[in-house]
TIZALUM-841772 format. One record per atom (N, C-alpha, C): residue in one letter; x negated, y, z. Coordinates in steps of 0.1 Angstrom, whole numbers, plus 2048, in hexadecimal, padded with zeros to 3 digits. Atoms other than C-alpha are relative to their C-alpha. Last residue first. Example, Ala and Ser with C-alpha at 12.3 -4.5 7.8 and 13.67 -1.06 7.14 Angstrom:
<nodes>
s8097F5800
s7777F5847
s80880B808
a7F77F4800
a7857D384E
a7F780C800
</nodes>
This chain:
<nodes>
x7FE80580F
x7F993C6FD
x7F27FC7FC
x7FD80D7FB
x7EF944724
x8057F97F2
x80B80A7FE
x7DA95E71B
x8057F27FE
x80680080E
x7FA97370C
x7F27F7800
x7F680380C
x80B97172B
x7F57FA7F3
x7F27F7804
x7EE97B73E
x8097F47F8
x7FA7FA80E
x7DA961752
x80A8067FA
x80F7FD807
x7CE95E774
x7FE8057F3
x8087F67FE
x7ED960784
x7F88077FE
x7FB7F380D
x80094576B
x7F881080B
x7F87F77FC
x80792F78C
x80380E7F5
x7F5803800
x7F191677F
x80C805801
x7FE80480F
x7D3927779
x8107FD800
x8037F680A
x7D893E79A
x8007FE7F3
x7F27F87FD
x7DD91C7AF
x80380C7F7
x7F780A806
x7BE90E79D
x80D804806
x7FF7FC812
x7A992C7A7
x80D7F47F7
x7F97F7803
x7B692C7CE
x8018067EF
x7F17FF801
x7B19097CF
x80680D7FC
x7FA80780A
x78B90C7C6
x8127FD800
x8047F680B
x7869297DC
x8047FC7F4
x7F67F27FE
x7979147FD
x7FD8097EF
x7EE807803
x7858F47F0
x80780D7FE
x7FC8087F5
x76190D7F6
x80F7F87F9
x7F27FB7FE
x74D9127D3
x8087FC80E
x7F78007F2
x72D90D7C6
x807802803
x7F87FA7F6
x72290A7A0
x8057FE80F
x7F2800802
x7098F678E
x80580C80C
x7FA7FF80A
x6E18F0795
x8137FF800
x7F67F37F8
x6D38FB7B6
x8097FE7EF
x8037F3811
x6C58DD7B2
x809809806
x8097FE7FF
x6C68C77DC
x7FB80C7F0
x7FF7F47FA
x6ED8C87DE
x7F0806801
x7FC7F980A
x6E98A67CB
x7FF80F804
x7F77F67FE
x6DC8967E9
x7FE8097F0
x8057EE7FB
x6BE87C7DC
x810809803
x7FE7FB7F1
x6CA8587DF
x80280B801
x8087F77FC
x6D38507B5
x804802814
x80F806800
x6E18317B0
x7F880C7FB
x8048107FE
x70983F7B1
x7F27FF7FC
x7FB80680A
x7068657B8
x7FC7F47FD
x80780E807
x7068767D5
x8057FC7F5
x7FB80980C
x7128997E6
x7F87F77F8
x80980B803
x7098AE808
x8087F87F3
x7FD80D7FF
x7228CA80D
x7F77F27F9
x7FB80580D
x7148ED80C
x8007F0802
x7EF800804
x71490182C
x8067F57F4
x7FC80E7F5
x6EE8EF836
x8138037F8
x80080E805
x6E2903810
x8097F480D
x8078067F5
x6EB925820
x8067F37FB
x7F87FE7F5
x6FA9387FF
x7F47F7808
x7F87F57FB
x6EE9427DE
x8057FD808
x80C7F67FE
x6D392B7D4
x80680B808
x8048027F2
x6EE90F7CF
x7F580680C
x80B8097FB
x6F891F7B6
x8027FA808
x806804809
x7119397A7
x7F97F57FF
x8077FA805
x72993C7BB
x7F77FA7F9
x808807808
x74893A7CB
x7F38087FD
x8098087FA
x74E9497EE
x8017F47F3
x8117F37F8
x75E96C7EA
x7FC7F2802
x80580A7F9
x77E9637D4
x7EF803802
x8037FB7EC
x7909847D6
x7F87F7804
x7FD8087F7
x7A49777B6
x7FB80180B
x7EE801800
x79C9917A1
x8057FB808
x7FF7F87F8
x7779907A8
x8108047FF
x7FB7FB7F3
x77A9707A4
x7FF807806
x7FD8067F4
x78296A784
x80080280C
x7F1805802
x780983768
x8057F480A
x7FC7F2804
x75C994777
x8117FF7FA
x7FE7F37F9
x74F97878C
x8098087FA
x7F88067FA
x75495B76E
x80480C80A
x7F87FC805
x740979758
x80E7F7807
x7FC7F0800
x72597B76D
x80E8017F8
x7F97F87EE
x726955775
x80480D7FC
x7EE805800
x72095274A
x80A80580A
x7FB80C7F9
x70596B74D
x80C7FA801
x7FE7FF7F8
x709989735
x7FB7EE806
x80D7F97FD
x703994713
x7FD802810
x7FB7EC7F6
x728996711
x7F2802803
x7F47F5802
x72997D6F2
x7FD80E805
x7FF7FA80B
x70C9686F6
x80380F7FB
x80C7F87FD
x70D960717
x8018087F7
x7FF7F87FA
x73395470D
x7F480C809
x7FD7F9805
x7239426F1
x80580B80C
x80A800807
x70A92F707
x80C80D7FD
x80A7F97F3
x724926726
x7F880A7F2
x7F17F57FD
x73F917705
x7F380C809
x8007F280B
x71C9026F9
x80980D802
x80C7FD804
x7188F571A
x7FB8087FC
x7F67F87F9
x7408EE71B
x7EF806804
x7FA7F7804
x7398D86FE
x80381180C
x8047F280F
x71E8CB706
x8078097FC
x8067F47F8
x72D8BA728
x7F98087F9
x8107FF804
x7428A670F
x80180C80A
x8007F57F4
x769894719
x7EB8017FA
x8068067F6
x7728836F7
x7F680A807
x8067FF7F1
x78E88A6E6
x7F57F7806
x7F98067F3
x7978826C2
x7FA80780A
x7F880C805
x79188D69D
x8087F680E
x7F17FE7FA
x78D8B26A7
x8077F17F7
x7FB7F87F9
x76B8B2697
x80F7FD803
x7FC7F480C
x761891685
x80480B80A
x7F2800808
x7528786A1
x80080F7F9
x7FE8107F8
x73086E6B9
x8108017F4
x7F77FD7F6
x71E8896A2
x8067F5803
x7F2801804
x6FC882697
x80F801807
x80280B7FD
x6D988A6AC
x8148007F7
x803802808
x6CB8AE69F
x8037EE801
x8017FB80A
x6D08BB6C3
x7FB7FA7F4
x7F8806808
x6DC8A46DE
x8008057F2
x7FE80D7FF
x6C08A56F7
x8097F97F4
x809808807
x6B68C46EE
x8027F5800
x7F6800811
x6DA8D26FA
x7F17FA7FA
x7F6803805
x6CE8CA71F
x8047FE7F3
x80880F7FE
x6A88D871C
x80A7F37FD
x8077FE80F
x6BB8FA712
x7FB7EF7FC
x7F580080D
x6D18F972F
x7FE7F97F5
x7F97F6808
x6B58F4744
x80C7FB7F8
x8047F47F3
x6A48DA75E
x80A80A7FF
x8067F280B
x6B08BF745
x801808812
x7FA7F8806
x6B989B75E
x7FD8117F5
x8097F8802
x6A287E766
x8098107F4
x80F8017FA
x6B2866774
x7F580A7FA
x7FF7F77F0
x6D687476C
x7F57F980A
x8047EF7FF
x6CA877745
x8057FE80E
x8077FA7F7
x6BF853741
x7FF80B805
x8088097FD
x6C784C71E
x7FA80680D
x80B806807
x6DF866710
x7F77F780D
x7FE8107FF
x70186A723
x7F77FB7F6
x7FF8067F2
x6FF888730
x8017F1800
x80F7FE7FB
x6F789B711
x8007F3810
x8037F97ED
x718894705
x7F27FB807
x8058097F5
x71788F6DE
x80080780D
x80A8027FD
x72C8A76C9
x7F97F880D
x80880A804
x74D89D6BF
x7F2801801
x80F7FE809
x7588BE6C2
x7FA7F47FA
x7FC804809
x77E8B46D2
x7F48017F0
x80780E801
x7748BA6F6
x8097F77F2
x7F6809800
x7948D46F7
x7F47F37FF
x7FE8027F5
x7798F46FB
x8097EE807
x8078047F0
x7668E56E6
x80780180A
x800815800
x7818DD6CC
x7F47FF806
x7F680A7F8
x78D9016D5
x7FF7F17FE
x8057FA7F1
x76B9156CE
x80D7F5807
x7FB7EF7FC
x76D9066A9
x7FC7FE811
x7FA8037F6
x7588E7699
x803812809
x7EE8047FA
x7598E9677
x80380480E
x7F67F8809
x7388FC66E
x80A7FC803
x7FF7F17F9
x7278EF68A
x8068057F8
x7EE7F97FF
x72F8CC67C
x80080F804
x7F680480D
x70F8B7684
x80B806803
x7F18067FC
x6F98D069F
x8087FD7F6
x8078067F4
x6D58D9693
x80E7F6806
x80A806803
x6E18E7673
x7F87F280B
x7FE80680C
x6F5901681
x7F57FD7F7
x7FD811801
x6E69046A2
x8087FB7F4
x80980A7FE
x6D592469D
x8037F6804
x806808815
x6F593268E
x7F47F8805
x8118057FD
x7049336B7
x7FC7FB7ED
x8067F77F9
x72494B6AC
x7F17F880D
x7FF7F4801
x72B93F68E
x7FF80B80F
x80C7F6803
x71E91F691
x80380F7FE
x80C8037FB
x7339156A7
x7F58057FC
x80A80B7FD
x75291E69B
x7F5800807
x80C7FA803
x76C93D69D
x7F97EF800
x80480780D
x79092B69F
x7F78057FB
x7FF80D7F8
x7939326C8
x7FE7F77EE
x7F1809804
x7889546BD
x8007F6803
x80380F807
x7709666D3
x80E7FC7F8
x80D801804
x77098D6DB
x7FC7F27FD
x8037FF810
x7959976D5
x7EF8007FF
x80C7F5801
x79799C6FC
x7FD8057F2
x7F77F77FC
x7B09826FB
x7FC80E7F9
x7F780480C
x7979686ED
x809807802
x8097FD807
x77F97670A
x80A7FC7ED
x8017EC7FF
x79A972720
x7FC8017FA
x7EF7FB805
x7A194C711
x80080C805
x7FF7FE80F
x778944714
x8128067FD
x8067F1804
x779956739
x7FF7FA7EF
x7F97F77FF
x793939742
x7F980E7FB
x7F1803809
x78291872F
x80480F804
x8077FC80F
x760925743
x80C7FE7FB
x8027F17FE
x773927766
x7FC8007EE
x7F97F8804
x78290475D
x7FE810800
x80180080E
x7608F3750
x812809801
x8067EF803
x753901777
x8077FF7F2
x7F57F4801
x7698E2781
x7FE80A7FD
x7F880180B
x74F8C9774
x80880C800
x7FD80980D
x7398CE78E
x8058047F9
x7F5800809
x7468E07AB
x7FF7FB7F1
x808800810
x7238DE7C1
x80D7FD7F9
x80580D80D
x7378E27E4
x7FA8027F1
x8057FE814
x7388FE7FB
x7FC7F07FC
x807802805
x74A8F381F
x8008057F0
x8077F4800
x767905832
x7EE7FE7FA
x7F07FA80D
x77C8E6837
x7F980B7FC
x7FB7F27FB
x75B8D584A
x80A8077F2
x7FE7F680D
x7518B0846
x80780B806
x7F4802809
x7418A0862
x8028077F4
x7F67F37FF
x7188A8867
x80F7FA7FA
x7F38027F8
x70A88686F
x80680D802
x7FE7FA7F3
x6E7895863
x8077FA80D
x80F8027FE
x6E187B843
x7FC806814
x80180F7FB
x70887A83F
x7EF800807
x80F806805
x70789E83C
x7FD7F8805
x8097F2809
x72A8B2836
x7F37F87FD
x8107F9800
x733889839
x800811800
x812808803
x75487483E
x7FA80C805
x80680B7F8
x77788683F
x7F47FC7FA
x810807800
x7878A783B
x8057F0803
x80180C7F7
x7AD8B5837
x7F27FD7FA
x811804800
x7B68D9830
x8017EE807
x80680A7F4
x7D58EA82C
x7F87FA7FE
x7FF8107FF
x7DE90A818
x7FA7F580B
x807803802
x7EE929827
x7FB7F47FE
x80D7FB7F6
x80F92C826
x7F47FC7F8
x7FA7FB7F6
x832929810
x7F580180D
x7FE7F3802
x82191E7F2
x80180680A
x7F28017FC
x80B9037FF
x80380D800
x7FF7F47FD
x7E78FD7F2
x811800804
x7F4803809
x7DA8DC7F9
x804810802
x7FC7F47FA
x7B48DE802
x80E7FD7F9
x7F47FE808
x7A38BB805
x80680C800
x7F47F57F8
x7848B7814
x8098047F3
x7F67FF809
x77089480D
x80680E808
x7FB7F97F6
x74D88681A
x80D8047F6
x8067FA7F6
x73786F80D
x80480780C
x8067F4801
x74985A7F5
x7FC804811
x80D7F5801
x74C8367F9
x7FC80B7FE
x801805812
x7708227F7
x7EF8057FD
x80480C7F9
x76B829821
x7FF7FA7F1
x80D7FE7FB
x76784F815
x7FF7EB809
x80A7FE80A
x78584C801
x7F07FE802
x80580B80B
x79883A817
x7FA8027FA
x8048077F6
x796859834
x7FD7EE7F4
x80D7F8803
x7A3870818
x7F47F380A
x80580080B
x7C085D810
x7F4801803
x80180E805
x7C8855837
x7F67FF7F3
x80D8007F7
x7C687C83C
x7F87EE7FF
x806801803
x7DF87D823
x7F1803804
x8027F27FC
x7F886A831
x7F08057F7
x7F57F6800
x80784B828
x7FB810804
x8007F97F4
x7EB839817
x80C80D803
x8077F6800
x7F78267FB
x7FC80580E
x7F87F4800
x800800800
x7F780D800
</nodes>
């Protein structure tokens, strides 16, 4: 049977193996609610704390998805502009850059290879961006553009790139500047360089030991920060009318 509560859930998970777990649920009618369990730092025996930074991974690919559709607002990208037309030094290098548009990356529909899944990349992963996209440059495409889905960490890579591009800015600088300075949100950020490394939640990955929390690579964020942007997506607060098409 399921777990009936979701202190239960969270409490399975960490006996299923993760490290630690904090849940933030947001709830219209008050403030949202919190549930831990397991590790902040298994290594310490620190519990888990509701008010922890975690390395947000994957979830940074919705802040990038949201400043590409302002910026597609903004009338400074088109979502049917391509690849090479606004990175040309990879037409040639990358199969299809002529086809492949800004919405069949953002939709994981490029068919370009995902870096993350060449030979050994989470033993020995790119330092850089740049070191990243070498891995898949000049290597054929896994499929025809916008022939099907499949989830690529290149793509959203290349999305970070062009929006440098564009504003002539840092990606973060530009998540900051239509995200969360709008939203008030005072405890994402950039790194892991940017806050007191003990606050940030210890994290592993299968047959690797080292704490993940150890690169300052990817985004930070507390639950509470990350609920309050996905409440905001959801809710249509984040985006105009006219975004949200």
């Amino acid at each position: 049977p399921l777990p009936a509560t979701l202190q239960e859930q969270a409490d399975q998970a960490v006996d299923l193996g993760f490290s630690g777990v904090v849940v933030c649920v947001d709830q219209r009618n008050g403030p949202p609610a919190f549930t831990t369990a397991g590790w902040h730092d298994r290594e310490r025996g620190v519990p888990a704390r509701a008010d922890a930074y975690f390395k947000i991974a994957s979830i940074s690919k919705l802040y990038t998805a949201v400043v590409i559709t302002k910026l597609v607002a903004e009338g400074r990208l088109s979502l049917n502009g391509t690849l090479a037309e606004y990175l040309p030094e990879l037409a040639g290098r990358i199969e299809h850059a002529g086809d492949i548009t800004l919405r069949m990356l953002v939709q994981h529909r490029s068919g370009i290879p995902n870096y993350t899944d060449t030979p050994d990349y989470w033993a020995h992963p790119g330092e850089t961006a740049q070191e990243d996209l070498e891995l898949v440059l000049d290597r054929p495409a896994d499929f025809a553009p916008d022939q099907r889905h499949a989830y690529c960490n290149t793509n959203y890579l290349l999305l970070d790139r062009i929006i440098e591009r564009t504003l002539g800015q840092d990606r973060f600088q530009a998540i900051q500047e239509r995200i969360l300075t709008p939203l008030q949100l005072r405890h994402t950020f950039a790194s892991v360089k940017d806050v007191d490394s003990g606050d940030v939640m210890s994290g592993y990955h299968e047959g690797h030991d080292a704490d993940l929390k150890t690169d300052d690579i990817g985004m930070v964020a507390t639950a509470a920060d990350v609920c309050a942007f996905l409440s905001a997506l959801n809710t249509g607060t984040l985006l105009t009318p006219e975004e949200r098409k």
